[in-house]
C-alpha positions in Angstrom: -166.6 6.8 -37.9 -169.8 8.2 -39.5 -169.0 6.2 -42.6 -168.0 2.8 -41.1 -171.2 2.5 -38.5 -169.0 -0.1 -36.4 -170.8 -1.4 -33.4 -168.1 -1.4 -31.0 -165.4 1.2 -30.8 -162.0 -0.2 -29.9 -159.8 2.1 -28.7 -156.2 0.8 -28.4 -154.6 4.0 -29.1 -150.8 5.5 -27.3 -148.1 7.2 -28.2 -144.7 5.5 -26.9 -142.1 5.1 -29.7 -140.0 7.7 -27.9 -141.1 6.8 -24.2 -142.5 10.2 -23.6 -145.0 9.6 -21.3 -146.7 13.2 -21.5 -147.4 12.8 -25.2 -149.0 9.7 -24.0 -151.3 11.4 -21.4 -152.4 13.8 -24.1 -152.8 11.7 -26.5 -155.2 9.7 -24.0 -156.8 13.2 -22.9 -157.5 14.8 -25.9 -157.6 11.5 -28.7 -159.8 9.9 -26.9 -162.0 12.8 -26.0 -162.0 13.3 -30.5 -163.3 9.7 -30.5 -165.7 9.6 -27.8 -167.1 12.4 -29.7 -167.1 10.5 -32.9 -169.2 8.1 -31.6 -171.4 9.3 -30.2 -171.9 11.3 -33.2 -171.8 8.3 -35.3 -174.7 6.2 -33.0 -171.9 3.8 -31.4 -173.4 2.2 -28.3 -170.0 0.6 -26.7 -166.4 0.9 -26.2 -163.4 -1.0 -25.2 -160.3 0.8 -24.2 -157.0 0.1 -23.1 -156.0 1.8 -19.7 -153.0 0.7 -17.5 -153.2 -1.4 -14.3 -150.5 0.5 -11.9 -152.5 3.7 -11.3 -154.2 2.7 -8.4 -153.6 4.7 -5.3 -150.7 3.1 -2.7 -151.6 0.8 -0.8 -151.1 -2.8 0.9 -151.1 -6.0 -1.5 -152.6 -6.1 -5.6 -155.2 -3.8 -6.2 -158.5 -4.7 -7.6 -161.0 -2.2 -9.7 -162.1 -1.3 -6.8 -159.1 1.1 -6.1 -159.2 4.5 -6.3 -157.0 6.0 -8.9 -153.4 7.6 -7.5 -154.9 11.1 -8.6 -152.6 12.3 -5.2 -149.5 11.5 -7.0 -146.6 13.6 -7.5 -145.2 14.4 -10.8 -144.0 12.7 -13.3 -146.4 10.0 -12.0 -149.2 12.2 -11.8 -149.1 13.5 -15.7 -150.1 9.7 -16.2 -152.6 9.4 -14.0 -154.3 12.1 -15.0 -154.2 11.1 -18.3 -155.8 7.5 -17.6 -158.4 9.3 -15.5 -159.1 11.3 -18.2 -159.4 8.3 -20.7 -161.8 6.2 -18.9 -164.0 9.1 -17.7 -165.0 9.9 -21.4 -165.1 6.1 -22.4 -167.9 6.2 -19.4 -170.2 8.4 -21.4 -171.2 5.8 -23.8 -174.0 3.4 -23.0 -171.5 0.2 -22.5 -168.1 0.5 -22.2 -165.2 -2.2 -20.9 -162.3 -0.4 -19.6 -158.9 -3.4 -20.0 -156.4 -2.3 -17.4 -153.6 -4.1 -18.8 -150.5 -4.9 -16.9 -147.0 -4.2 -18.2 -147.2 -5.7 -21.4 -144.3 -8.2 -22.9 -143.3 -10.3 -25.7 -142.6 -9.2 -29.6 -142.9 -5.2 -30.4 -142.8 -4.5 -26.7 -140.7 -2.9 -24.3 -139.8 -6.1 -22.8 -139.1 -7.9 -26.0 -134.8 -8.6 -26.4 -134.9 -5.6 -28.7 -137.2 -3.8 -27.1 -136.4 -0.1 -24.5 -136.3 -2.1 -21.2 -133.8 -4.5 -22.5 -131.5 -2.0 -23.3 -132.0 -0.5 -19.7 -131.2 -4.0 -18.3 -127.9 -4.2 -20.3 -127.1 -0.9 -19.6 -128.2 -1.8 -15.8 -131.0 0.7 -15.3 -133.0 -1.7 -14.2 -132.9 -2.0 -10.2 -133.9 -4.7 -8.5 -136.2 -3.6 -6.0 -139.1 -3.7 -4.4 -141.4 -2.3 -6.4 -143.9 -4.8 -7.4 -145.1 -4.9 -11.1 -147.9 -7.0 -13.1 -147.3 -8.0 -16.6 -149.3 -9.6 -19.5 -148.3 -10.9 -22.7 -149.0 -8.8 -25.7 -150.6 -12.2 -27.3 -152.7 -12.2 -23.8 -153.6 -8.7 -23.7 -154.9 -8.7 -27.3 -157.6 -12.1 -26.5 -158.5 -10.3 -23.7 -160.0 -7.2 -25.9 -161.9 -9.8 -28.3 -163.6 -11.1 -25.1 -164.5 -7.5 -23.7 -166.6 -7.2 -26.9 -169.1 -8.9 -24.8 -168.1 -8.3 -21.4 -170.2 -6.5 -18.8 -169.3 -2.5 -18.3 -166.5 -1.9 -15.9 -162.8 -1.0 -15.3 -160.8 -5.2 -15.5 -157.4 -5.7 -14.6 -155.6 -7.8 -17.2 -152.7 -9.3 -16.1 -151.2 -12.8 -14.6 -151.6 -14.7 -12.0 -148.3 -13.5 -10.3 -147.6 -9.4 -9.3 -143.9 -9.7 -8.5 -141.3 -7.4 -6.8 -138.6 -6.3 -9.4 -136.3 -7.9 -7.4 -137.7 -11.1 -8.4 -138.8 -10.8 -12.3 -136.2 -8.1 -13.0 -132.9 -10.8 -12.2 -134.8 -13.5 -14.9 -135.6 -10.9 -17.4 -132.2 -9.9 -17.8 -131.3 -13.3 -18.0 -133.4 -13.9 -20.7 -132.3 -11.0 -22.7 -128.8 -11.3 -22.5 -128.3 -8.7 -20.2 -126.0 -8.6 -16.3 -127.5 -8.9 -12.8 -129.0 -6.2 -12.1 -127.9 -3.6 -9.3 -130.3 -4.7 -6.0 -131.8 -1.6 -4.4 -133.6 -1.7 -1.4 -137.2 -0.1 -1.1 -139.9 0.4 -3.3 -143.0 2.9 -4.1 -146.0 2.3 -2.1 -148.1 2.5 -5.5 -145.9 -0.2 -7.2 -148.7 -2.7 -5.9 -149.6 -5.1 -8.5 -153.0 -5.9 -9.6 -155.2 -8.5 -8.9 -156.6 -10.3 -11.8 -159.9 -11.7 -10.0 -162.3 -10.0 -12.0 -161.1 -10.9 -15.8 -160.8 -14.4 -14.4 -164.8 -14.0 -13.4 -165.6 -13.2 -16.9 -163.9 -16.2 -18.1 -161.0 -14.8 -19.5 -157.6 -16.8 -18.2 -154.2 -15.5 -20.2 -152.4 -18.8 -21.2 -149.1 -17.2 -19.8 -150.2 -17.6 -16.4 -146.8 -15.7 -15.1 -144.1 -13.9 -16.5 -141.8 -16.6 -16.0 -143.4 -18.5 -18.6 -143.3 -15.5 -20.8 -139.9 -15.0 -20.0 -139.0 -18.4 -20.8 -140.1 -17.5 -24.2 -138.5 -14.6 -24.4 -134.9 -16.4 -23.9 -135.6 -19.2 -26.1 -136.3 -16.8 -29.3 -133.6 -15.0 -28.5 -131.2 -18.4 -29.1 -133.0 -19.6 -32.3 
């Protein structure tokens, strides 16, 4: 850091190949604690980090920034939480700072890409369809969303599309497009799996060109024929 002098910190950083979502949370306590420190040390002025967009506290409809954090949850849940609370309180320290809570991200070198971990849930069928609602994003989306934040105002921003959507609506099309069977329906649903409302991203100008997951989807079954 000291040798580079950037003038914007982007921190993009997780730990996932093996889906262990504690090594995440650490790796968002303690990594980004190292590189808060770093920049401050090296003069850096502003951030931009990635955080996650289904942390908010339960509650009725998509959740805006405005929603507290689900710092009340139970375990396993609560390991993440912390861990995202813990990210974006250090991220605050610096003078600017743009906090991207993405939505579940899709499309090539993702979990939801045909090769990807939830595809092999779906085939397996470990994928309910439920009520649970999720938001997604593109990868392609999520990554034109961190150029723009280089200039954005500080503050948490959902980024996601247009369309939050209970699993037991995307999940049947995903496994579609990934070759995968209908899914086992389930009723019920956690009252944190909420959504998020992508108001405020939209505000500052930034509109993802896969609008909803069914486009994204789409695209996901048509690679998978060529």
């Amino acid at each position: 850091m000291a040798d580079a002098r950037p003038d914007v910190v982007v921190h993009q950083l997780t730990d996932l190949a093996r889906g262990d979502t504690a090594a995440n949370a650490r790796l968002r306590i303690h990594g980004t604690r190292h590189l808060v420190d770093a920049a401050h040390a090296a003069g850096v002025g502003r951030i931009v980090a990635q955080s996650i967009a289904w942390c908010y506290a339960p509650g009725a409809g998509a959740a805006d920034e405005t929603v507290e954090l689900d710092l009340a949850a139970e375990e396993p849940r609560r390991t993440t939480v912390v861990g995202v609370a813990a990210l974006e309180r250090a991220v605050r320290e610096l003078p600017e700072w743009v906090v991207l809570r993405y939505g579940l991200l899709y499309g090539p070198g993702t979990w939801y890409a045909p090769d990807g971990a939830r595809a092999a849930d779906a085939r397996a069928g470990r994928l309910p369809a439920n009520d649970d609602v999720s938001s997604f994003v593109h990868a392609e989306d999520a990554a034109a969303a961190a150029v723009e934040a280089l200039e954005w105002p500080s503050g948490p921003v959902n980024v996601c599309d247009d369309e939050p959507a209970a699993a037991r609506d995307w999940v049947p099309v995903f496994c579609a497009a990934v070759g995968a069977p209908r899914p086992p329906a389930q009723d019920g649903g956690a009252p944190w799996a909420r959504g998020a409302d992508n108001g405020r991203a939209r505000e500052l100008g930034w509109t993802p060109p896969h609008r909803t997951w069914r486009d994204g989807f789409a695209e996901i079954a048509g690679s998978g024929r060529r």
